[in-house]
N, C-alpha and C positions, 0 to 999 in steps of 0.2 A: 504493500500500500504506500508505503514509502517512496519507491521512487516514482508512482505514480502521479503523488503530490509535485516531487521536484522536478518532474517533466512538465506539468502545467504553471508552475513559475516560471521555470526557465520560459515557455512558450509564452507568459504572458510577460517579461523581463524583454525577451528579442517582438515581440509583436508593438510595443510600449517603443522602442530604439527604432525600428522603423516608420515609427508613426512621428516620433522626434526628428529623425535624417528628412522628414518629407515636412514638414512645418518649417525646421530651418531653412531649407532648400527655397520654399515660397517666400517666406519673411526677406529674402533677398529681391522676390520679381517685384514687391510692391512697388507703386509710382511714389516713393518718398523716401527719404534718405535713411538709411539703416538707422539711424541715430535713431529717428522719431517711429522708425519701425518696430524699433527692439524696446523703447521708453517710453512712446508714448508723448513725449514734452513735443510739443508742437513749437519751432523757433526757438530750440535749445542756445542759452548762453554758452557762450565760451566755455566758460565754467561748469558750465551740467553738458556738454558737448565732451568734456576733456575727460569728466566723470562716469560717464557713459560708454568712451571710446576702452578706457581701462576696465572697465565691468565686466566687458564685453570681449576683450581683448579682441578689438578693432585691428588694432597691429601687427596683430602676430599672424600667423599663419590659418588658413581655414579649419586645422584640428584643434585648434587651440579657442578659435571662436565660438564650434561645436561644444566643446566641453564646457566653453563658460554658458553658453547656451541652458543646454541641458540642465548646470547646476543649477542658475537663477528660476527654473520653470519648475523644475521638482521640489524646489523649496516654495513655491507657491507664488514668485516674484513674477507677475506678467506685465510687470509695468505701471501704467496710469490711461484712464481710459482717454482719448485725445476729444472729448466733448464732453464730460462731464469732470476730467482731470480728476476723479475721485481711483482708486486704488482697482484693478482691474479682479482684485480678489477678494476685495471686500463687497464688488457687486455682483460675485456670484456667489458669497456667501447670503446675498438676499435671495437673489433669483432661484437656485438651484431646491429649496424646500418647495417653491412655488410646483416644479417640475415634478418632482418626487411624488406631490400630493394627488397631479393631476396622472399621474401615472399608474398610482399605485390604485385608486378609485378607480380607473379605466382599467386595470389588471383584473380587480374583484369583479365588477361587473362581467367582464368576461367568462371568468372560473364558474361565477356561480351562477350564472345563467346560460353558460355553454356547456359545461357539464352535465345536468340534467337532459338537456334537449339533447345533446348526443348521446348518451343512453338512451331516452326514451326512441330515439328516430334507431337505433340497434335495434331494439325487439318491435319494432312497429315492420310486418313483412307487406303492409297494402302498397301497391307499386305505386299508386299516384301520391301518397303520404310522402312517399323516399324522393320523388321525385322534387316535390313541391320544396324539402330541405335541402337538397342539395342544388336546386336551382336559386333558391334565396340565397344561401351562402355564397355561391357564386357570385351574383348578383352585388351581394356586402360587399365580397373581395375583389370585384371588380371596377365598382363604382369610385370613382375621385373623392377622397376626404373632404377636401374643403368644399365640393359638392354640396357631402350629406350634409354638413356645419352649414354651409349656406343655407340649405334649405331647412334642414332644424329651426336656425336661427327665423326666419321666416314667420313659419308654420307657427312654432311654440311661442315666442318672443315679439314678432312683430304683427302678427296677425290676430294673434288669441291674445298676448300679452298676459302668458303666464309666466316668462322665467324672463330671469337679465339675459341679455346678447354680451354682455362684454365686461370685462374685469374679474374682479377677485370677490370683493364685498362694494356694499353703498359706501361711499364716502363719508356719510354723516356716523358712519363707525372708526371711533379711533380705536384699533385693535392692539394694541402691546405685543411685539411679536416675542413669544414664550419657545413653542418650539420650531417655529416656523413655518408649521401646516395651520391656514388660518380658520379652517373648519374647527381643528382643536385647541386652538387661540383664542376663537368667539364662543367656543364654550367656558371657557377658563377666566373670560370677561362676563360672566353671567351676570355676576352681585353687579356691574353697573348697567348694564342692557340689559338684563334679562335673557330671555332665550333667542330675543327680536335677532338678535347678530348671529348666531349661531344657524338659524331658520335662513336667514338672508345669502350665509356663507354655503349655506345647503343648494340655494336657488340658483345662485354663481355657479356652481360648480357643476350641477347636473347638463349642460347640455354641451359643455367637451370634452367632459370624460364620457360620454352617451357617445359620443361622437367619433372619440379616441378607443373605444373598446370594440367598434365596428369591428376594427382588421381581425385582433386578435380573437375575437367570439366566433365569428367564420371559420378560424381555424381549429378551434378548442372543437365544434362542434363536429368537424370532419375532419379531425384525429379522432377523438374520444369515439365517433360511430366508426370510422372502422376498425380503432382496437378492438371496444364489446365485442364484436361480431367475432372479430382474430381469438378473441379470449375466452368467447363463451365455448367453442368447439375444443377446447382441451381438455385433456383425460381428466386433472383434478376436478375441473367445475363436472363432466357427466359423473364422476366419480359423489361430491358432494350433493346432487340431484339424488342419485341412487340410495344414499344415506336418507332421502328424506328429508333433506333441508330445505324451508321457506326456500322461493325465489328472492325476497326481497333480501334474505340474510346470505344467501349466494352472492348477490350482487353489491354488494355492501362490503361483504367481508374476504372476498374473494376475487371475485372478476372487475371492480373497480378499481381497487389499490394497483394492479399489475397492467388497469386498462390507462392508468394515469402515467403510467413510465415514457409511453412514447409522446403523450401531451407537454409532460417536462421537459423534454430533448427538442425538440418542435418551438417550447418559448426562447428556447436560447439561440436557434436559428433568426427568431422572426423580431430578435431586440434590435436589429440596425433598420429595418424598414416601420419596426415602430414609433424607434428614435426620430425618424423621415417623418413621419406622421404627426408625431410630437408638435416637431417644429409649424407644422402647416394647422393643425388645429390651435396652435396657442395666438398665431398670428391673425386666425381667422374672430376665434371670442377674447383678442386682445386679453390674454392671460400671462400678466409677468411673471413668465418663467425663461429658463434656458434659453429656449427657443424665438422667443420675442424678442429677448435683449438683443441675441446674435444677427436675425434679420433688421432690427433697427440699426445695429453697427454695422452690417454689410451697407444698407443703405447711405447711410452719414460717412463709409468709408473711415473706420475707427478701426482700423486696423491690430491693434492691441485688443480689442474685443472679440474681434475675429481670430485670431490666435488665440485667447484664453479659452472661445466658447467651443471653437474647436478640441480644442487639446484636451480640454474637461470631460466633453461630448463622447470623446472617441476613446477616450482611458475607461469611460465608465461602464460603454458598452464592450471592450476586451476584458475588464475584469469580471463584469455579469454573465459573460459566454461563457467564460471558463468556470466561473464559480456552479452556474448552474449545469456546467458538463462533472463535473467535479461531482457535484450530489444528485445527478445521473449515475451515474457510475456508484455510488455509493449505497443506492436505493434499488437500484436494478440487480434481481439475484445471480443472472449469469454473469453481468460483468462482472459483479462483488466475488463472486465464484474464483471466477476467471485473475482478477487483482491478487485475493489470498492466495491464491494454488503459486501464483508463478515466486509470492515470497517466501 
């Protein structure tokens, strides 16, 4: 099991070093002088020019620029944003709970509403039932995000005007950010609002993580249908029939747990296209997260933003692939099998 671990460092250590060679690499094409590329300081003095050039070691050779590189960006130094001149990692210590909140609610929705429907569309054998789910999911998976966000927004928001199109919470709430999910922020501000914020921050958030769980529920629900189906025809599950067991305690305790293995290998594939997705629904109901900040800096050309939100973006989805192949492998009894035996 061991070297198992140290093959997925090492792979996310060189996967991390490539992603670094390929940021440096760019931060040289920008239309502006490395100075303000690598700093941030828009019309560096002489003096933060000279302090910069040494940071950076400007002088030296391009391995030596590489390494200084690297050192100031893993210590968390991405400079100063060039429009807001605020610290490029102190605003993504705001933004990034923003992203987390909206991800991990669009995660849930997925699980526990794709879940179910892929099992139930397993034991459902009416042909036009099957057909009708897997032409919908399709249909999910096919369809443009900012699409369905557009027209959610519409429908729910502009039309009926039952939900906010856009932000986080109402303004007229000053929220204290505690942990920086501000669902459970405006609850933790109860004693001065009441529940008013809490209910408001609920209303915010329902239609792009609705939005944002599209991709991933299309998928949950065709894995999850045709594991069942893969899982119910093995010898344990006729074996526990034969015993006499409820179906519903078969499927529960037997054919679900092992029909979830290939769903969990499945989300660690589909984190860079959700990441994609992220960004377009956050832009779409103006949601300060990750993804907002970064298309607001590509636009203004903030170059130090675009470097941060990149680097941030793309470290987070290499460490979440491998973490969740990792406890694939850890959960799955052949592989677990297959790890033990070779130590």
């Amino acid at each position: 099991m061991t070297w198992y671990l140290v093959r997925r460092l090492n792979l996310f250590i060189a996967t991390s070093f490539v992603m670094l060679v390929v940021l440096f690499y760019v931060t040289h094409l920008f239309p502006v002088s490395t100075n303000v590329a690598l700093s941030g300081i828009n019309d560096p003095s002489p003096a933060q020019e000279l302090a910069i050039s040494q940071a950076y070691h400007l002088d030296s050779n391009i391995f030596s620029q590489f390494f200084a590189y690297v050192q100031h960006r893993l210590s968390g130094d991405f400079g100063v944003s060039l429009t807001s001149h605020h610290p490029i990692s102190q605003e993504l210590f705001v933004v990034l709970p923003a992203s987390f909140e909206l991800a991990m609610i669009a995660g849930l929705i997925a699980l526990v509403v794709g879940i179910p429907i892929g099992v139930i569309a397993s034991f459902n054998h009416h042909k036009m039932i099957q057909n009708l789910i897997v032409a919908t999911t399709l249909t999910g998976y096919s369809l443009p995000v900012f699409w369905i966000g557009l027209m959610l927004a519409h429908w729910f928001g502009i039309q009926r005007e039952w939900l906010p199109v856009s932000g986080q919470i109402n303004l007229l709430y000053e929220i204290k950010p505690v942990t920086g999910f501000v669902v459970i922020d405006s609850l933790l501000a109860s004693k001065q609002y009441g529940v008013s914020a809490f209910y408001d921050a609920l209303q915010h958030i329902v239609l792009p993580a609705v939005t944002l769980s599209i991709l991933p529920l299309t998928v949950v629900i065709r894995i999850t249908r045709s594991a069942m189906q893969n899982v119910m025809t093995k010898t344990y599950i006729r074996a526990a029939e034969a015993r006499g067991l409820h179906t519903g305690q078969i499927i529960i305790k037997h054919a679900l747990p092992n029909a979830l293995i290939p769903v969990l290998k499945q989300l660690g594939l589909m984190l860079g296209p959700f990441a994609s997705y992220a960004i377009l629904v956050e832009v779409s109901f103006a949601w300060p997260g990750v993804g907002y900040w970064l298309v607001s800096g590509i636009y203004q050309r903030d170059y130090t933003v675009i470097q941060g939100g990149v680097f941030v973006v793309a470290l987070l989805i290499i460490f979440l692939n491998i973490l969740i192949d990792v406890i694939h492998n850890l959960v799955n009894p052949i592989t677990k099998k297959e790890l033990y035996g070779k130590n």
